[in-house]
N, C-alpha and C positions, 0 to 999 in steps of 0.2 A: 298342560301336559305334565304328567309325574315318568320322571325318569329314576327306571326303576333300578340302575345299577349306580357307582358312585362318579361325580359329576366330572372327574379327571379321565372317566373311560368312556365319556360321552364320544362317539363316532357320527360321522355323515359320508355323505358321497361325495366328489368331485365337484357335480355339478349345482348341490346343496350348498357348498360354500363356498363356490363362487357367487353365487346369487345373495348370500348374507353377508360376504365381504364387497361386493361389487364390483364384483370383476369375470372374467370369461373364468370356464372350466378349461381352457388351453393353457389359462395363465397360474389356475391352481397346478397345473401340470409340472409348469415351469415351477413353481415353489415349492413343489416337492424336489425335484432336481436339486434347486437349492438349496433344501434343507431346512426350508422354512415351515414347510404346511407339511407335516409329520403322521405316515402310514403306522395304524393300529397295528403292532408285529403279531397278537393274536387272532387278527383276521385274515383269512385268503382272497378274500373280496378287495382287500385291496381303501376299507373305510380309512377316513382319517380323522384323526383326532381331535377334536373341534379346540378344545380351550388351550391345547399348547400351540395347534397352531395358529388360532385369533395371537394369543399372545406373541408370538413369535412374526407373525405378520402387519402389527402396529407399532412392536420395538424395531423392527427394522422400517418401515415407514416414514416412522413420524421420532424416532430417536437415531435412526441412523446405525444400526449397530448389526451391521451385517457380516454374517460371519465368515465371508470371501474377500472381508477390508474393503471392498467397492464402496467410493465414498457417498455418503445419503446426498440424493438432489436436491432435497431443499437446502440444506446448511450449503451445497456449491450455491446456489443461487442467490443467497443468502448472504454468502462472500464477494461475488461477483456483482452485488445490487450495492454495496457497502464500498468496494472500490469503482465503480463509477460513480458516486456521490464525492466522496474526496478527488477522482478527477475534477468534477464540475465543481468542486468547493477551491481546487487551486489553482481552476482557470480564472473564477471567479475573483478571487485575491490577486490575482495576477493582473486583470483588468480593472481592477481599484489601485492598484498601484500599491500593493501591499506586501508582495512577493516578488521577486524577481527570478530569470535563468542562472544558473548557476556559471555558466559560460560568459554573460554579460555581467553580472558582478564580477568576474576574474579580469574580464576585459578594463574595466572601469577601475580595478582598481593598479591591474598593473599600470596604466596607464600615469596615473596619478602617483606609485611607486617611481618611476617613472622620470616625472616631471622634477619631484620633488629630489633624485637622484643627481639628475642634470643642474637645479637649482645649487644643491651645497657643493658639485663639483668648481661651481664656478664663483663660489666666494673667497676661494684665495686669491684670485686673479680681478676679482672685483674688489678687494679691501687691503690686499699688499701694501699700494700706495698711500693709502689712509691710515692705515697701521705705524706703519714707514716712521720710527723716531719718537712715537709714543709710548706711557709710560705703561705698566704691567695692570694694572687695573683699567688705564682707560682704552687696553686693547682686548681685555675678558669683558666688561661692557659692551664694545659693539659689536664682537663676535656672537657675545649672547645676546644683543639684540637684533643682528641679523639671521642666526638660527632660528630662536622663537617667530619668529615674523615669518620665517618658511615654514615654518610647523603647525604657525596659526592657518595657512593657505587649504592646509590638510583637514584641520576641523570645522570649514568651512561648505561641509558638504551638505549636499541636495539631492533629495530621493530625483531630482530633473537630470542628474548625471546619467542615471540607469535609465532611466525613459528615452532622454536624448540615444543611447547608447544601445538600447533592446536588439538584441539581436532576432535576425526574423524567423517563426519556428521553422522554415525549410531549412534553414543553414543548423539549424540544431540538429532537428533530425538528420540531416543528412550527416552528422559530426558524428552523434551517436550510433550509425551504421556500422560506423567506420573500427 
């Protein structure tokens, strides 16, 4: 077919380019409404302009670039297929034991703040009478050796603290309601 005028004033019908783009003539409709599939202004008939709106009907498609900001469905889905994989990549970690809640490490480690709190409260009252009349070095001695020895108790940690300690995901969620 030679088209006898220049190829940017190429014109069709409605239902001509719905059938080359694959889609209803109700929906060429709708792309015109949109702004998409663009009426020849020097015809009364009402043709449309086939290569601006091919072009205008694949950059919004397939690049997204819709001129009402309506976001392209593929790139939502796109986004939506990309954060349930990192769900299932940090359940995943989670059940290797490789990640933990953030509520159950705060739990674990206050705890252990804690513990170790209670322990240096009660070395004065544990080492007074051992102290008691000895000399200045050999009471910075076992003050620092009974500090370091509760300090060592802290670097004795075990990813089995947080396991023993997991909290279960209803009390999470139900924390995060809240």
């Amino acid at each position: 077919m030679k088209i006898p005028k220049g190829l940017l004033s190429l014109t069709t019908t409605q239902t001509e380019m719905g059938r080359a783009l694959g889609i209803t003539p109700g929906r060429v409709h709708q792309l015109i409404d949109e702004g998409i599939a663009i009426r020849d202004p020097k015809d009364n008939a009402g043709a449309i302009l086939v290569i601006q709106t091919v072009k205008n009907f694949y950059s919004q498609k397939y690049l997204g670039a819709t001129e009402d900001g309506a976001p392209d469905l593929n790139e939502e889905r796109a986004k939506h297929e990309k954060a349930k994989r990192e769900i299932a990549e940090l359940k995943l970690a989670k059940l290797q034991g490789k990640v933990y809640l953030a509520r159950t490490v705060e739990l674990v480690m206050a705890e252990m703040a804690s513990n170790l709190r209670t322990q240096l409260l009660g070395l004065p009252s544990k080492l007074a009478p051992i102290l008691e009349g000895q000399k200045k070095e050999e009471i910075y001695e076992i003050l620092t050796k009974e500090i370091e020895e509760k300090l060592s108790e802290l670097s004795n940690y075990s990813p089995d603290l947080f396991m023993n300690s997991e909290v279960e995901e209803g009390e999470e969620d139900a924390d995060e309601e809240r």
